[in-house]
C-alpha angles and dihedrals in degrees: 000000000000121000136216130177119213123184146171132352079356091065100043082051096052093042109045091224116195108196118222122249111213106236087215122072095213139007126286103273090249093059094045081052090057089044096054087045101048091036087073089035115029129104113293115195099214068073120107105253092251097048094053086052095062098046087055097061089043105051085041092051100086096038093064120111117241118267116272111221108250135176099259143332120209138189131217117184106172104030088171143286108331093003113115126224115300132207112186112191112182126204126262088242097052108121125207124267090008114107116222128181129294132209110198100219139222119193121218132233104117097285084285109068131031140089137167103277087074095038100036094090098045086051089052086050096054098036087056096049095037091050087229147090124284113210115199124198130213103208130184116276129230152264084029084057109017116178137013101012103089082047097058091046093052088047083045097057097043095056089046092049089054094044088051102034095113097054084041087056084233122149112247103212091043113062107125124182125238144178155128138258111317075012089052077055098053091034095056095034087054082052088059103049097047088054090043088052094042096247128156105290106245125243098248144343113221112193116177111195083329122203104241112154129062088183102066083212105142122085098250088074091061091035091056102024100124128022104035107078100265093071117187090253101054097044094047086060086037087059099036081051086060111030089053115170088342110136088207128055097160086059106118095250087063102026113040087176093064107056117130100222113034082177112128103014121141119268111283142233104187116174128189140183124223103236104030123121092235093046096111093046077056103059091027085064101046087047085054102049092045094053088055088059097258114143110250136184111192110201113192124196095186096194104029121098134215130299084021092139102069095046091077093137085064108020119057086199099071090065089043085060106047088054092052081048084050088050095044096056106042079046086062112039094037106127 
């Protein structure tokens, strides 16, 4: 297939694009709580790298929603040559011997920041509502290893998910890709790629207030740029950890958004939160798909803000959401 990049004020004009007004003035209370919180104690990025880390662990920590029970969860540290750490956690209705689905999952935090410990019990929650297993990657981190390492680990895992589908009691036609935020990013590019190299479409695509656009370029990303958590600043030095020395960061692999040809991608859950910076990218994306002729399900929190999924121990409506995920996917992939 040809490609083309488009970027920019070129791509609003091709595409028409009509932003979204919030129909709330402000967040829900519970979200301008977090803000204020993580505001003091969030990830700064004037921080050495190990030290925002750190204090990402740490303000996440009591936001986090208590673990679900599930059937197993279980660690490998070493898949194979190339393949990234794993971590499968299998629902509690899994049977034995019975395959069930697999997303293969890619954990948020701006390329840079992010690790199980603040994602284990939002996979156990959606384990637990798709019926299937959950497969998180541990991909390599920037700025240590910017693009296209966490590309090719994505692209790892998923080849080593398919190869091993039968001893993982996975389904083989039905291995679908997930993830949020800089994860959105890796699970759609990796979309991309399978179809580019004619691989087996996957099941699903899962994106959660995906980053989708290097560029910056829609108007969300001016609206929300200070005072919501993702702050201009920190995801500017999010993107230049990631993009590294690449020339192009409207290229696909880096700007889903921004593909020529949506045709022939695999339905599609995008979720997106009202007052989020990458809100627009979000919703740009799920009209283009849709006009390609790919399945998509759009699902809209107005007065939520980003990264509210995994704050299920603060915020009801992370719970609310994995289940309209739940309903969305079981909508487009239904016989």
């Amino acid at each position: 297939m040809t490609e083309r990049v488009l970027g920019g004020d070129g791509f609003r004009a091709v595409m028409g694009l009509r932003l979204l007004e919030s129909a709330f003035e402000r967040p829900a209370a519970e979200a301008l709580e977090v803000i204020a919180e993580l505001s003091l104690a969030g990830p700064q990025p004037s921080l050495p790298i190990a030290e925002l880390r750190r204090r990402y662990r740490m303000s996440r920590r009591p936001l986090l929603a208590p673990f679900e029970s599930v059937d197993s969860v279980t660690h490998i540290a070493s898949p194979g040559e190339g393949v990234p750490p794993l971590t499968l956690v299998r629902p509690r209705c899994a049977v034995a011997g019975v395959t069930i689905p697999a997303i293969v999952y890619l954990h948020g935090g701006g390329w840079c920041v992010g690790d199980l410990g603040s994602y284990e019990p939002f996979c156990r929650q959606l384990a637990n509502a798709l019926n299937a297993t959950i497969i998180y990657v541990d991909y390599r981190l920037a700025p240590e290893h910017p693009f296209p390492a966490a590309f090719n680990d994505t692209r790892s895992a998923l080849a080593w998910v398919r190869r091993n589908a039968g001893h993982l009691m996975i389904d083989p036609g039905r291995i679908g890709i997930g993830g949020d935020s800089a994860g959105g990013n890796l699970a759609a590019a990796a979309c991309i790629a399978a179809r580019e190299a004619y691989e087996t479409p996957l099941w699903i695509q899962i994106l959660i207030y995906p980053a989708l656009d290097m560029l910056a370029c829609l108007a969300s990303h001016q609206e929300f740029s200070e005072g919501y958590l993702l702050t201009a600043d920190l995801y500017a030095w999010y993107r230049r950890n990631y993009v590294g020395g690449f020339s192009k960061p409207g290229h696909w692999r880096l700007s889903p958004l921004f593909i020529h040809d949506p045709s022939g991608l695999p339905p599609a859950v995008i979720l997106y939160a009202g007052f989020d910076p990458l809100r627009d990218e979000a919703i740009a994306y799920a009209d283009r798909m849709r006009r390609a002729g790919v399945a998509v399900e759009c699902i809209g929190f107005s007065d939520m803000i980003h990264g509210f999924m995994t704050m299920g121990g603060r915020i009801p409506a992370a719970a609310a959401g994995v289940a309209r995920i739940a309903q969305a996917v079981g909508t487009l992939t239904a016989p």
